[in-house]
N, C-alpha and C positions, 0 to 999 in steps of 0.2 A: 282257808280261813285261819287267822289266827287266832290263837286262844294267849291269855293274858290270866296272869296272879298274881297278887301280892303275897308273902310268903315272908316266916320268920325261919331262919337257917339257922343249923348249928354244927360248925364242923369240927372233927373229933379229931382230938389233942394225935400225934404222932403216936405215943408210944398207948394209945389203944386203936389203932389202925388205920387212922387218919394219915392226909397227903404230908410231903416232909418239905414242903413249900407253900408259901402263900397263892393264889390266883390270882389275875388281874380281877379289878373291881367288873368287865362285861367279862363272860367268859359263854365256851359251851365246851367245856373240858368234863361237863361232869351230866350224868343220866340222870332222868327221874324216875322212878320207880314207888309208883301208886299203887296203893292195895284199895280194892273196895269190895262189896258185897253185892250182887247184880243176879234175879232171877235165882234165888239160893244157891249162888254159887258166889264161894270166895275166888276174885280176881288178884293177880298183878301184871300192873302193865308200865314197863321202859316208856318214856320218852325223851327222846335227842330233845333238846331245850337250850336259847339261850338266858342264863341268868346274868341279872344286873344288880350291884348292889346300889340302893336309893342313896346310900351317903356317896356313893364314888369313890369308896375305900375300900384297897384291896380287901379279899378272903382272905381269912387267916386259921391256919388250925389251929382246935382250941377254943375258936371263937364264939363264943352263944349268943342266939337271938338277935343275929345280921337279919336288917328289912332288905327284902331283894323282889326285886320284879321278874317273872317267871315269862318267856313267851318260847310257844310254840306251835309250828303250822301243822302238827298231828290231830286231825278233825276228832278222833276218839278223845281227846285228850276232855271235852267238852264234859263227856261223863266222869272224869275222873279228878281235875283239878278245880273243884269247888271247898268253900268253908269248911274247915274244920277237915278235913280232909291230912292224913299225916301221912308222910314219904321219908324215902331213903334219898340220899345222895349218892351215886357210886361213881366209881373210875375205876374199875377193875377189880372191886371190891366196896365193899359199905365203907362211904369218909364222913359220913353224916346222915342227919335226919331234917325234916321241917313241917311243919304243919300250915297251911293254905289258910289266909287270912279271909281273905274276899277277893273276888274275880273284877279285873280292870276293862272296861268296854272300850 
């Protein structure tokens, strides 16, 4: 199954730890990393993802509040990339954060 999100990104300028290149506008160079609260336990959980930006304009570091379309075939992901839901972006370290706008059917 796939799972589907809309999503507002922001990726973090270089010189606060952000990538030192832009990405193509589809990419899956970068992890998602969802925190939530399940059964009183605080969760995080990776997933391999590709993201798309809606304009078709590259990634840019730097950049705040890219609309990007989020899919991924991790069945878990179902509990985790819902509204209001906020995340990291990583590549080997945090280059960004984004918060989950609404999920795309």
């Amino acid at each position: 199954m796939t799972v589907r999100a809309k999503a507002l990104i922001t990726l973090y300028p270089p010189d606060e730890g952000g990538l030192a290149h832009e990405l193509p506008f589809r990419t899956q160079s970068l992890v998602i990393c969802a925190h939530t609260a399940r059964e009183g336990r605080e969760l995080d959980r990776p997933f391999q993802a590709a993201i798309t930006a809606d304009d078709e304009e590259p990634l840019v570091p730097g950049e705040r509040l890219h609309v990007v379309t989020i899919a991924t075939n991790d069945d878990d992901a179902v509990d985790y990339l819902r509204p209001g839901l906020r995340f990291r972006l990583w590549c080997g370290h945090d280059v960004g954060s984004g918060i989950v706008s609404r999920r795309v059917i």
